[in-house]
Every structure is written in structure tokens, then in C-alpha cells.
N, C-alpha and C positions, 0 to 999 in steps of 0.2 A: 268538610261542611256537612249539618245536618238537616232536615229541614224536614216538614209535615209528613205523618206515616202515608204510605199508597194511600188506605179506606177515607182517610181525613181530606186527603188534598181531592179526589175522588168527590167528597161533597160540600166543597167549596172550589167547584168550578169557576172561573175565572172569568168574568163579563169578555173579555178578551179573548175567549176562546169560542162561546156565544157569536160573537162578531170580530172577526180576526182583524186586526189592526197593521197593515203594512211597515216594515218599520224603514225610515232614511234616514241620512247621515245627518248629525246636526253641527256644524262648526262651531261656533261654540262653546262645545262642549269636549272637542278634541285636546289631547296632553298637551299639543302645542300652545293653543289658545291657553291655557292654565299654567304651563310650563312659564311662557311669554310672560302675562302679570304676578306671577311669583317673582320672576325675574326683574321686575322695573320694581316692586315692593319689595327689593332685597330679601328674599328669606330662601335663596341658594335651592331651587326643585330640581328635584332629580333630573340628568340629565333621561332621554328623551329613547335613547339607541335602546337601554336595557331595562326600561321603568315598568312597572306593575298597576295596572289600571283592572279595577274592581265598579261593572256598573250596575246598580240595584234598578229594578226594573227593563232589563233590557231586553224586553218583545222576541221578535224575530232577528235578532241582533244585527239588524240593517244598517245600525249606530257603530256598533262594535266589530262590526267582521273588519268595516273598510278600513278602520286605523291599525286593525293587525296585519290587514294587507301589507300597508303601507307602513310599519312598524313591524318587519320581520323579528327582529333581538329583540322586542318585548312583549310581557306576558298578559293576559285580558283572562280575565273569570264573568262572567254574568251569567246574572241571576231574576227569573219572573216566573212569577206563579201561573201563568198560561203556559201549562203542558204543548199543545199545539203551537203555540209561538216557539218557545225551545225546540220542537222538533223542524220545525224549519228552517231554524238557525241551524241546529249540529247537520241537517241536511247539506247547505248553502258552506258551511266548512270543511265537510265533507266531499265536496263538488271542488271545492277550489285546496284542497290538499293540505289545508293548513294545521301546524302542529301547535301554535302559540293561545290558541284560544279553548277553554273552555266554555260551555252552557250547562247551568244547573235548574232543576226546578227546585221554587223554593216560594214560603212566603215570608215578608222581611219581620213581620213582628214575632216568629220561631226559628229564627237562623242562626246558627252556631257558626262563624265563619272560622275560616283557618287560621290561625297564630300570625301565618307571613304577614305583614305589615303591605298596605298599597302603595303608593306614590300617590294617586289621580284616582278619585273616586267619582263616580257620575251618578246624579238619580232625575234624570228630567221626566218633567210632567207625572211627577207620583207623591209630592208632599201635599197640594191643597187636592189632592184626589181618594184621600185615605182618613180614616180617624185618627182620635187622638191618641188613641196608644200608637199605631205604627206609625205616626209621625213620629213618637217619642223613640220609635225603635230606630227608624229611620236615621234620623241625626246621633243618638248614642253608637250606633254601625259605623258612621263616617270616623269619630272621633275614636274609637277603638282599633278601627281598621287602617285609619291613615298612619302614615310613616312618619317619623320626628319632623319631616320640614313637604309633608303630603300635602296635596289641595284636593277640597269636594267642590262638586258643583251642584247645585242646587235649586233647579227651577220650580216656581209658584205664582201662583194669582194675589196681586197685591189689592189693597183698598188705598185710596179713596173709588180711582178710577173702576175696579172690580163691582163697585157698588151699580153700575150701568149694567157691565153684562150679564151683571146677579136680579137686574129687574127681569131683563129679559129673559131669564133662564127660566125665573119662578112663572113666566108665562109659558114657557115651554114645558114646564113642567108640569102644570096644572090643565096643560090642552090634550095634555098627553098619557095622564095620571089615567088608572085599569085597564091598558093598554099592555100587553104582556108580551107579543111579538116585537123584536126589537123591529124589523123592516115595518110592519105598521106605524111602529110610535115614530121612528127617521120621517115618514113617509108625511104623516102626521104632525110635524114639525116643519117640515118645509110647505107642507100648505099652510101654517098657519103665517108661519114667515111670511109669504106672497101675500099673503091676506095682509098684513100690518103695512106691507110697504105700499102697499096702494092703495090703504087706508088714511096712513097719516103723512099729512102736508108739511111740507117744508115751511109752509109760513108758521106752524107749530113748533112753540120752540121744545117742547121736551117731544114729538112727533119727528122732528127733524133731525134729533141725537141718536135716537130710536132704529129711526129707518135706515141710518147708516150701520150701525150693530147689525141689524137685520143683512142688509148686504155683503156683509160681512160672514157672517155667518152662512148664508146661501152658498157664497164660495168657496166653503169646507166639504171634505168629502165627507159622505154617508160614515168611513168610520170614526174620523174626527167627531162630527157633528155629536154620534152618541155617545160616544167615553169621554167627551168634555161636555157640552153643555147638558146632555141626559143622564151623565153620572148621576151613581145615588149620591154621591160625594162632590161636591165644587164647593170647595171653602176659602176663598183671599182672606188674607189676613194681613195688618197691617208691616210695614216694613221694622219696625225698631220691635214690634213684636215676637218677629223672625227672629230677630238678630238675640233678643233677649232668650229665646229658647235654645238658640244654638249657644248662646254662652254658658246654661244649664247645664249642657251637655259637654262642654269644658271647649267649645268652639270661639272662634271669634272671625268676625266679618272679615275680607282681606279687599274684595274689588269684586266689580261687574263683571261678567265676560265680556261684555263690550265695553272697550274703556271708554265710549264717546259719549256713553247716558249717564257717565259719571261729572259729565263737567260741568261748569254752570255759566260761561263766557258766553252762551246765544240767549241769556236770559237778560229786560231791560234792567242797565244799573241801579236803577233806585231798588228793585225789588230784590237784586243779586246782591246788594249791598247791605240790607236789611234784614235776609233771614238767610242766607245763604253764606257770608263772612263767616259763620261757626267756624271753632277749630275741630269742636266735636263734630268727626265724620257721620254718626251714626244722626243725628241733628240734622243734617245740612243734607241727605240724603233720605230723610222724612220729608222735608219741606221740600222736595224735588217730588216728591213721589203727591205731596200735596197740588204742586203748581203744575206739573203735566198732569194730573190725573190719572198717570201711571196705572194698566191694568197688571201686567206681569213681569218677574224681574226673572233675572238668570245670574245667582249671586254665589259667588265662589268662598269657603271658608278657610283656614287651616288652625292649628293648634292655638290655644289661650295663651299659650307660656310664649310663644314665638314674638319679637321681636319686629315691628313694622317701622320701613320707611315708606310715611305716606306721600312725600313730596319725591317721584322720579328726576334724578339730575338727568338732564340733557346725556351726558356720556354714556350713561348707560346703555343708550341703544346701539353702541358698538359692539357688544357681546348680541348684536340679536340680526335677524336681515330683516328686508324689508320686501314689501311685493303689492302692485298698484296699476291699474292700469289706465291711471290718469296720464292727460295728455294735456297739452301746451295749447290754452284756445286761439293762441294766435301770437304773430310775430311781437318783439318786446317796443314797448312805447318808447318815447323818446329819452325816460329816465332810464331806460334798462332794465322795466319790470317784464315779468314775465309773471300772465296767471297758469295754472293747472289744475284743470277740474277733473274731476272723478263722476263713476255712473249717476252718486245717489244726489250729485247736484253741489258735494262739497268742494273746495274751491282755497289756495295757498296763492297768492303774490308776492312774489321776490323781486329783488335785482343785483342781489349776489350770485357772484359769478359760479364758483362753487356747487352752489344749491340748485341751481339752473340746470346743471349738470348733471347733478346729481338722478332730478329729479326724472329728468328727461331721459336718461339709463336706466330707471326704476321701471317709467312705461315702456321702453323698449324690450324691458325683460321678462313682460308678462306674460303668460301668469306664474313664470319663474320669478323666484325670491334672491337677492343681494344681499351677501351681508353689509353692513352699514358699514366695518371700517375699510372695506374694497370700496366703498363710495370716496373716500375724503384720498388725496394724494400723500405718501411718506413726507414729503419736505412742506405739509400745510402747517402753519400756525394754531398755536394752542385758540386762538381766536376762530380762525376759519373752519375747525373743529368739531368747536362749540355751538357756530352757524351750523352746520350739514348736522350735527345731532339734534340742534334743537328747533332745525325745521321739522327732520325726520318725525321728534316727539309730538311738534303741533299737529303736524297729518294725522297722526296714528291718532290723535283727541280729537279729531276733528272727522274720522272716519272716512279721510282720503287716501292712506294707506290701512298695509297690515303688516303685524310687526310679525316674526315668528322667531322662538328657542330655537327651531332646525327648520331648513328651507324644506319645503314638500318635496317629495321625492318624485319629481320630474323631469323633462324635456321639452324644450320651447323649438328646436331644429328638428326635423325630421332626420333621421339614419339612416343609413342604406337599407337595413333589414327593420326598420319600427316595429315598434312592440306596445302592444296597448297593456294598462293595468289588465291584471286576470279578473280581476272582477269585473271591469266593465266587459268584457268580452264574454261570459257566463250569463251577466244579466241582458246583453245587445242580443240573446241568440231568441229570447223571451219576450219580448217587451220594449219599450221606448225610454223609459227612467235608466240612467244606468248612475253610476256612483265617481266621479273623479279623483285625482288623486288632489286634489285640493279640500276633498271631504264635503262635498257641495252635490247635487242631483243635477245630472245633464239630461233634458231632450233630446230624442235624435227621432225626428219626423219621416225621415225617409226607409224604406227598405234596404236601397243600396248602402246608403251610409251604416247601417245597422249591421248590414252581411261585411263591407271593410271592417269595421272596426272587431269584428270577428276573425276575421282572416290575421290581424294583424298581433300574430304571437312572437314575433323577430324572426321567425326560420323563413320569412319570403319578401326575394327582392321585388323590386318594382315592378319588373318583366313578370315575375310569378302572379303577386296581386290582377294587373290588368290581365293575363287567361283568367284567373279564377274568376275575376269579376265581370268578366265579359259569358264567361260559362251562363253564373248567376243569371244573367241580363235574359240568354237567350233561352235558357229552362222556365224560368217566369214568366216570360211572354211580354218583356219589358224592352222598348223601343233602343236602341245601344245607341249613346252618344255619341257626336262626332263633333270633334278627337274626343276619345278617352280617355288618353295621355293626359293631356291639360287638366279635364277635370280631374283626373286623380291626385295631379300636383297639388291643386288648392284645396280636394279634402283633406289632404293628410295635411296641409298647413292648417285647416281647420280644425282638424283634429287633435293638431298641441296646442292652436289655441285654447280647445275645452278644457284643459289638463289632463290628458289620456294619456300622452306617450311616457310611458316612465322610464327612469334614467339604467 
């Protein structure tokens, strides 16, 4: 790979280096997640053990370290122009001993990448954040670098919905404009924010769209806040315009990362019926972006020449597992249905006996994943099958489950000697955020909890943990609970609940 001489890159310091930007895991944008709808759009992606993942803009590789954690056999390269981000990444892989990952400095519209072909290419939050040559460079990278049957993933700011937080931006920007400290202009933006929210009234109707933006925005951290809405660059663009450019580039659209913002069944039938019946996906997927007002999308592509099935059969999700941590709101009515609801509110009724089963081994296996044909029995019928697949596919559209190419590489039982991921244990010795192996950010509010999940590298039994953590207690000047015993039992159950212990 080659990229910007020293003196060059030297002066084009990187806003991100200016104000360092933390980086965390995004699911998402994980091989699995990509692996997963390749797999349900038949076009055969690499399997997952030995794949090659290339991700353009990858910070402090917060994104990238934890899937090579948890993806020992395959190989990660990234690449961002903030000097200072990369060095905290090769630090952070350096810390935790790994050989599978490189970090490059580079900038993408001068990058000469290597011949090797990728599987899984990533670029989030860097297309409506750049111009229009490095967008152009951007997506010609993806289609050059990805492998004969590769997926990229792709996130950007879409319009119509984009057109709202583009009012509010050019207010931020104009409050903020000769303003040359970045900490002044943050600083400066969020007074102006407070100002608007308790300026404009909810009985105002473009005041009362407004003020929720505002809110919203308030909730972003100081580095969020400036390399998105105070970029010099925030450009949405429309959705078939995207798709249009990546076809230039010899790409073509494949699916969402989240398959649930692609369906259109929660929308009313006269209106789903009307402009939503299209066979043209790219059609039907405008007019979704029209009728939610859709601000940003997270759209995965792969090769022109490839072959798509847009319609998932049901069986397919035997080649896949599954993982959910919806539960049974209550005993089955008198027909034998049974509901199961999930966190974000979504919700499956059955009264096949099968899927019942199914379903209810899926939440007891959380936040371990099942594959889907250890769900159905050897002596079921091609019919009852068909049921347990193609409930399986309604959840996963529905975003009551999650489907995955390989189950995460965890533990839901504690072991005699537990073992937390190494990364979580590196980042618990520093800080509260730590990384799962589910590719998700876990809290851990406590100190004690913080010091176990440190302790816990597999070489100590239970007896070990309680001295060490009773040492902990009384060096600190922290009250030791009684029993100890007990509560350790239920952190370290807590602690595979989080996805920490790995297998």
C-alpha cells in the first residue's frame, strides 16, 4: 500500500487528530452481519474463519480490533488519515498481542492498495463526510478491492429526511462560523442548541421538529457533535443517487445492514400498495426513504456482474443461527398462541407447537446463538420445517431476532476457571465502556465489577477470584459484602449475560 509522502500528510492534518474521536464497535458493520445477508441473497460470501476485511477510515480501530479479536483466522488492514488515531490503534494491538490486524496511515483519494482481493470491506461514517473526488475514490476502492462474491458496507446521510438536520446544521454553522478553536465552536453550539430548545414551542409546528433535532443532537458527545454536524463536509444525498454512483463504479446495491428498514409490512396497505408493490428494488426503497423521512442509511454493495436473489426462501436460514433475547409475555391463550416479545418492542404470535419451542430455546440461549437446523427435530416434516424457518425469517424482518453466518464466539455458562474476552479486560482496567464479544459497547458502572472482569483471564478459580476480590475491597477502602460468595455467583452470571465470557 502507498499512501501521502511524510511533508504532505504532515499538512493535511486530519480534523481528527485536532479533536481525537474515540472509536467503538459498530454491529452492523461486522463480517457477520455482511456475511449473514450475502447469505439470505445467495451470492455464496466468504466463509467467516479465514476472510479478509479491508476498512477505509478506521479511526482508532475501536471498530476493527474487536472482530480480530474475535476472528483470530482472519485478516483486517485499516486505513485513516489521522496519524494519531492509528497510533492508538497499533498501540491497543500491541497491548492485546495480536498478529491479524494491520493499521496504515493513508488518505483514500491517494491510496494504492495491495493486489490481495478483500471479502468485507467497511467505510462508515466517511462518504457524505468527504468530496467529490474521494467519494469517487471511495467506492472505485470498494469495487477494485473486493473479492469476486466481496461485500462493502457503506454508511451516509440520506435526503429527504437529511434535509431537517441540514436546517439545523447550517444554523450551527452560521453561529459558529470565525470561530477557529474547535472547543469554542462545540462549546458554541451547544449554547446555541439550549437556546433554540427553549426558544421554540411545541405548539410550533416546524419549532417542534426542530426542537427534537436539537435534543438529539445535545445527546452527542463533543467529538460526535464536531466531525458531524461542524464538518466542513455533511452532504446526504439522495438514496437511487447513491446507488447510481456505485453502479458507475461497477457496484450494485445488495441489502441494508439491518434487514428490518428494508421491509415495508408496518407501512398502511393503501399506501404500501400504491408505491411500494415495485419489483424495482431501487424504486421501492426511494419511496421508503420518501415516506419515513429516512435521515441515514447503512447500505451494503457487492459486484455488478453477481447474480441476486431478492426474494429469501424460508430454508435458507438453516445454513445460519439464530440469537434473541425475546421471551414469552405470558402463558398460551386458549387457542395455543403464544406471543414473544423482544427489547425494541417487536413481537411474533404462534401456536405451532414447534416454533414455540423453538423460540423459547432461542431466549434461553442468550446472548448465545443457535443454529437454526439444531432448532427443527430430524424426524419433522418438510411442512414443520418450513414453519420454524419461516418464523425464524419473520423475526429476523421484524427485528425480533438476529440471524448470524457464525455464532459469536462465546459462553452463556460460567466455567470453573472463566475467561473474559482480552479486550474487555484491557479496556475494564481504564475505563467503564468495554467491547463484547457480541461487537456491541458494554457499561460496567461499578469498580468491583470492573476489577472482576479483569481478574478474570481463565487461570483462577472461584476460591482465587474471592481473595483477590476481597484483597481489592479492603486496599480500597470499600465496605466487603456479606456473603461474597453469592454475589460473585451472580456477577459472573452477569457477566455472560453481557457476552464477556468467551468460549
Amino acid at each position: 500500500m502507498t499512501a501521502a509522502p511524510e511533508a504532505r500528510r504532515r499538512d493535511l492534518a486530519s480534523p481528527y487528530d485536532v479533536v481525537p474521536y474515540p472509536g467503538h464497535p459498530f454491529a452492523q458493520t461486522h463480517p457477520d452481519r455482511l456475511a449473514t445477508l450475502g447469505t439470505l441473497f445467495r451470492i455464496g460470501p466468504a466463509p467467516l474463519e479465514a476472510c479478509r476485511v479491508l476498512e477505509l477510515g478506521c479511526g482508532d480501530a475501536g471498530n476493527l480490533v474487536p472482530m480480530a479479536v474475535g476472528l483470530p483466522g482472519a485478516r483486517f488492514l485499516g486505513i485513516d488519515a489521522a496519524e494519531g488515531a492509528v497510533a492508538r490503534g497499533r498501540a491497543l494491538v500491541e497491548a492485546l498481542g495480536l498478529t491479524n490486524v494491520t493499521l496504515e496511515v493513508g488518505q483514500i483519494e491517494e491510496l494504492e492498495l495491495p493486489s490481495e482481493a478483500f471479502d468485507y470491506v467497511i467505510a462508515h461514517g466517511v462518504y457524505s463526510w468527504v468530496g467529490t473526488p474521494v467519494r469517487n475514490r471511495l467506492l472505485e476502492l470498494c469495487r477494485s478491492s473486493l473479492s469476486e462474491r466481496g461485500i462493502a458496507y457503506v454508511s451516509y446521510n440520506v435526503l429527504p429526511g437529511g434535509r431537517v438536520s441540514g436546517a439545523l446544521r447550517d444554523m450551527l454553522m452560521f453561529h459558529t462560523a470565525g470561530l477557529d478553536d474547535p472547543g469554542e465552536r462545540i462549546e458554541q453550539a451547544r449554547a446555541l442548541l439550549r437556546l433554540l430548545i427553549a426558544g421554540w414551542s411545541d405548539e410550533h409546528e416546524f419549532g417542534a421538529i426542530m426542537r427534537r433535532q436539537c435534543e438529539r443532537l445535545l445527546e452527542r458527545s463533543d467529538e460526535t457533535l464536531f466531525h458531524d454536524e461542524l464538518a466542513a463536509v455533511n452532504e446526504p444525498v439522495y438514496f437511487h443517487a447513491f446507488v447510481s454512483h456505485a453502479a458507475r463504479c461497477g457496484l450494485q446495491y445488495l441489502a441494508e445492514a439491518d434487514f428490518f428498514e428494508m421491509q415495508t409490512g408496518v407501512l398502511p396497505e393503501p399506501l404500501s400498495d400504491e408505491l411500494l408493490s415495485v419489483e424495482d428494488v431501487i424504486r421501492r426503497e426511494q419511496y421508503l426513504d420518501f415516506i419515513k423521512g429516512r435521515m441515514f442509511r447503512q447500505t451494503l454493495l457487492c459486484r455488478a456482474e453477481l447474480e441476486l436473489d431478492r426474494s429469501p426462501q424460508p430454508l435458507i436460514v438453516e445454513d445460519l443461527a439464530v440469537s434473541s433475547p425475546a421471551q414469552p409475555t405470558g402463558a398460551s391463550d386458549r387457542k395455543g398462541r403464544v406471543t414473544f416479545e423482544g427489547p425494541t418492542g417487536s413481537t411474533l404470535t404462534t401456536d405451532h407447537p414447534l416454533v414455540r419451542v423453538a423460540l423459547d430455546r432461542v431466549g434461553r440461549s442468550w446472548p448465545g446463538a443457535i443454529w437454526v437446523r439444531d432448532l427443527i427435530p430430524e424426524d419433522a416434516s418438510e411442512a414443520d420445517r418450513m414453519a420454524v424457518c419461516g418464523a425464524v425469517l419473520r423475526c429476523y424482518a421484524a427485528n425480533l431476532v438476529q440471524l448470524h453466518a457464525t455464532p459469536p464466539p462465546l459462553i452463556v455458562s460460567v466455567s470453573e476457571r472463566p475467561e473474559a474476552s482480552p479486550l474487555a479486560r484491557h479496556q475494564a482496567r481504564s475505563g467503564q465502556l468495554v467491547t463484547n464479544l457480541r461487537h456491541a459497547t458494554v457499561r460496567l458502572e461499578d469498580d468491583l465489577g470492573r476489577r472482576l472482569i479483569v481478574l478474570l483471564d481463565g487461570t483462577r478459580d472461584r476460591v482465587q477470584l474471592l481473595h483477590e476480590l476481597r484483597s481489592f475491597l479492603l486496599e480500597t477502602g470499600y465496605e466487603v459484602p456479606h456473603p461474597l460468595e453469592a454475589g460473585l455467583g451472580r456477577s459472573l452470571e452477569g457477566i455472560a449475560r453481557l457476552a464477556l465470557l468467551r468460549a
